[in-house]
C-alpha positions in Angstrom: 30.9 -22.6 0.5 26.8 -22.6 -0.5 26.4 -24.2 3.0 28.5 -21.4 4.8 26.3 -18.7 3.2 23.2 -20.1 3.7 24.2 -20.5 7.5 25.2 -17.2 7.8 21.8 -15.9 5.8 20.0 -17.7 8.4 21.7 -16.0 11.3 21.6 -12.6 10.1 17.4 -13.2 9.5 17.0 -14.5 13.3 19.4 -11.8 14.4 17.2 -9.0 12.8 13.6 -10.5 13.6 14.9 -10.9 17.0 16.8 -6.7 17.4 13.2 -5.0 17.1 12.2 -6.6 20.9 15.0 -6.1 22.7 14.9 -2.6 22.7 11.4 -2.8 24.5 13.0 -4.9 27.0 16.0 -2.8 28.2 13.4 -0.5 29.4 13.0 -1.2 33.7 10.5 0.5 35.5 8.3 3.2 34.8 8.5 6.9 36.6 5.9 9.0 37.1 5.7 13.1 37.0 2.2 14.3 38.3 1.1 18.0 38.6 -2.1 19.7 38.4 -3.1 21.5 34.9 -3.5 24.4 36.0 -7.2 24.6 37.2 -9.3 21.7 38.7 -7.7 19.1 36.9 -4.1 16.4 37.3 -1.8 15.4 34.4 0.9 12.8 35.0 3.7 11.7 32.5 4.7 8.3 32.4 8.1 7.4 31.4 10.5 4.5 31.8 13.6 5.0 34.5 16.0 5.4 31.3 13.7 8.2 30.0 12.2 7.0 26.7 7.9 8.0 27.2 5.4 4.9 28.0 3.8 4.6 24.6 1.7 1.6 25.9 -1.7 3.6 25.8 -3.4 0.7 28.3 -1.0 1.8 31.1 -3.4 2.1 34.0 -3.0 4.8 35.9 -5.2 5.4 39.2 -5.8 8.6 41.0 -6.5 9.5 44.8 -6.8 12.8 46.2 -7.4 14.0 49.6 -7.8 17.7 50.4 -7.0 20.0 53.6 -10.2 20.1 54.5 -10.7 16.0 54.5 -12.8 16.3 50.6 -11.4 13.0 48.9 -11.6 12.2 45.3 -11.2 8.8 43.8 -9.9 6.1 42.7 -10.1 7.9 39.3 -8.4 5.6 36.1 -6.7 9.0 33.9 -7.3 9.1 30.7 -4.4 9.1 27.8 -4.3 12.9 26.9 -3.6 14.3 23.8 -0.1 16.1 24.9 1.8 13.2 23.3 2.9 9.9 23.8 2.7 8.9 27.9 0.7 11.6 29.0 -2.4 11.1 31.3 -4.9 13.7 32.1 -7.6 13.5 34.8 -9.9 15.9 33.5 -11.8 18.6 35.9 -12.4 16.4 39.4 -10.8 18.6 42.0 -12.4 21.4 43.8 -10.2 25.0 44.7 -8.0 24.5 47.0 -5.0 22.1 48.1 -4.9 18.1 47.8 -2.6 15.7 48.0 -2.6 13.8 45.2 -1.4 10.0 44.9 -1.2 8.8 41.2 -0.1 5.0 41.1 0.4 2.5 38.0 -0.4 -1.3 38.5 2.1 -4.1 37.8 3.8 -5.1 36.0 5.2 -1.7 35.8 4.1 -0.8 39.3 4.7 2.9 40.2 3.5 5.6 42.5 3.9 9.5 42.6 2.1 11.7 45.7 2.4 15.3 45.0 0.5 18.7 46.6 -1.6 20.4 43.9 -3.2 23.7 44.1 -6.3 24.1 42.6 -8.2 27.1 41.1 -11.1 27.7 39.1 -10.1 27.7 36.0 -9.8 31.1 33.8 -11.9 32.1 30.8 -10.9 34.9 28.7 -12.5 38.2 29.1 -15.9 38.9 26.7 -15.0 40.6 23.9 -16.8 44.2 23.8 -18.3 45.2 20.3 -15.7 47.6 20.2 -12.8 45.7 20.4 -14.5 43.5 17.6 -14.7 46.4 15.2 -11.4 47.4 15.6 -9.9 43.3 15.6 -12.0 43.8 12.2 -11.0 46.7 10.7 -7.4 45.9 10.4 -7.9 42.9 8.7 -9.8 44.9 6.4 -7.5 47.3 5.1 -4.9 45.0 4.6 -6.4 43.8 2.0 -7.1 46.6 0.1 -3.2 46.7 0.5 -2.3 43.4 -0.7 -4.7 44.3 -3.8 -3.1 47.4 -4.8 0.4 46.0 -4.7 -1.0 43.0 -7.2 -2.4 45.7 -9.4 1.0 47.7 -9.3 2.5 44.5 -9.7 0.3 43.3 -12.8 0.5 46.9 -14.5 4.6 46.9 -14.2 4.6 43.2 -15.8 2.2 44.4 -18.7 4.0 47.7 -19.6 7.6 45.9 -19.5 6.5 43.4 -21.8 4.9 46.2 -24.2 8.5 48.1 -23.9 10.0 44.7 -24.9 7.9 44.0 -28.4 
């Protein structure tokens, strides 16, 4: 009976050192959503064919770009962004206009994504006038004097409650 148990202990211990690695192993195949950011920039996402995000920071992930005029940028490696877990971000390297982008991973989790990006220079936000800081100010201001009146109503109340009460 102590030799049945012990048996059994031993396959339950190689049965859960080995469940942690085969999750990482179902995965096949990595997929790749590029697009630009927006301005003069590419993100990608990497994921794995069954969905779950490429957490394997290391991934190498190359990208070429060729514009309608014949401009060509690259072979650029993207950077892991700070988006989350698989996300890739090439940082400002295109100029306006359109490119056709290729963004390709290595093996052994070879993939390859070509998209059309649109490029613009990217948007600031407008100066802020010395008026429109005076009046962003001045309603922070009273508010304040708000919050401290209702303390001191609510302070007074308390006192004069607990005078009623003795």
């Amino acid at each position: 009976m102590r030799a049945l148990r012990a048996v059994l202990a031993l396959v339950a211990a190689l049965a859960l050192l080995l469940l942690p690695a085969s999750p990482a192993t179902a995965h096949e195949g990595i997929k790749l959503d590029v697009a630009g950011d927006g301005a003069t920039g590419v993100s990608a996402r990497a994921t794995y064919r069954d969905g779950h995000p490429v957490e394997d920071v290391v991934l190498r992930l190359v990208l070429t770009a060729t514009g309608d005029d014949g401009r060509s940028v690259g072979p650029i490696q993207l950077n892991p962004a700070s988006e989350g877990r698989g996300f890739y971000s090439s940082g400002p390297v295109l100029t306006p206009g359109r490119w056709q982008v290729t963004v390709t991973a290595p093996a052994p989790n070879a993939a390859r994504a070509a998209v059309t990006v649109e490029a613009r220079a990217a948007q600031s936000a407008p100066p802020v006038t010395p008026a429109a800081a005076a009046d962003a100010g001045s309603t922070g201001g009273w508010l304040w004097w708000v919050v401290a009146a209702a303390a001191v109503v609510a302070l007074a109340g308390t006192g004069v409650a607990l005078a009623r009460r003795r």
